[in-house]
N, C-alpha and C positions, 0 to 999 in steps of 0.2 A: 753441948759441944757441936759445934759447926762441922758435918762431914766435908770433906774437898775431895774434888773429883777429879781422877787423873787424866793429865794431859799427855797424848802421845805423841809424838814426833812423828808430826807431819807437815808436810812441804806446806807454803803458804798459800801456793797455787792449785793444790788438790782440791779446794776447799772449794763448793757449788757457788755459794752465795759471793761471791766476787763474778764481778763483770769482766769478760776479756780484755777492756780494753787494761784494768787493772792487772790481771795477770801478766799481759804484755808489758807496763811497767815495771810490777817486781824484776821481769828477765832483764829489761834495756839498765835496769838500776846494776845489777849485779854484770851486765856486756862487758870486757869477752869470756869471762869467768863460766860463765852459762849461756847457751843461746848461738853457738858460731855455727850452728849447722847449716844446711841451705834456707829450708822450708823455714825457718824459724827469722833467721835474717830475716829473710822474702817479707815476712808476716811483718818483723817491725818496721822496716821497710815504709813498708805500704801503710801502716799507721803512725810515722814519725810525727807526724804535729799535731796527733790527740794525746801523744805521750808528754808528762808533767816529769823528764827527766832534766840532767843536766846538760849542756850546749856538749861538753866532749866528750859525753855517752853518745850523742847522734852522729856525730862525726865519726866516732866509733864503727856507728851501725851502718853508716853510709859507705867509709871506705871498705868497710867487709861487703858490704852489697857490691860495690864496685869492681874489686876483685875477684867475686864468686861469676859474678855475669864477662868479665873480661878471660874468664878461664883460668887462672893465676891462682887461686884458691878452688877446692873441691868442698 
């Protein structure tokens, strides 16, 4: 009989062996649900078109960027 090894609940982005820029995806996949803070925006921000997301996740990410620097958003 085959042992199975338990799986814990853990975030998908904890995990070393992912690349930022994949980390960054899972957040803009899951925007505004996760990810509306400044520093985090900022971050996808600045890597919107290495991200493999959908067109109105970035517009997403862009009007919250747009907001958070116009002062409108904290």
């Amino acid at each position: 009989m085959q042992k199975t090894k338990k799986l814990h609940n853990a975030i998908f982005w904890d995990y070393e062996k992912y690349s930022e820029n994949k980390k960054f995806e899972r957040v803009a996949l899951l925007f505004p649900q996760v990810g509306r803070d400044k520093k985090t925006v900022e971050k996808l921000y600045k890597n919107i078109d290495k991200l493999k997301i959908p067109e109105n996740n970035k517009k997403l990410i862009k009007l919250y960027y747009e907001l958070i620097h116009s002062g409108e958003l904290s």
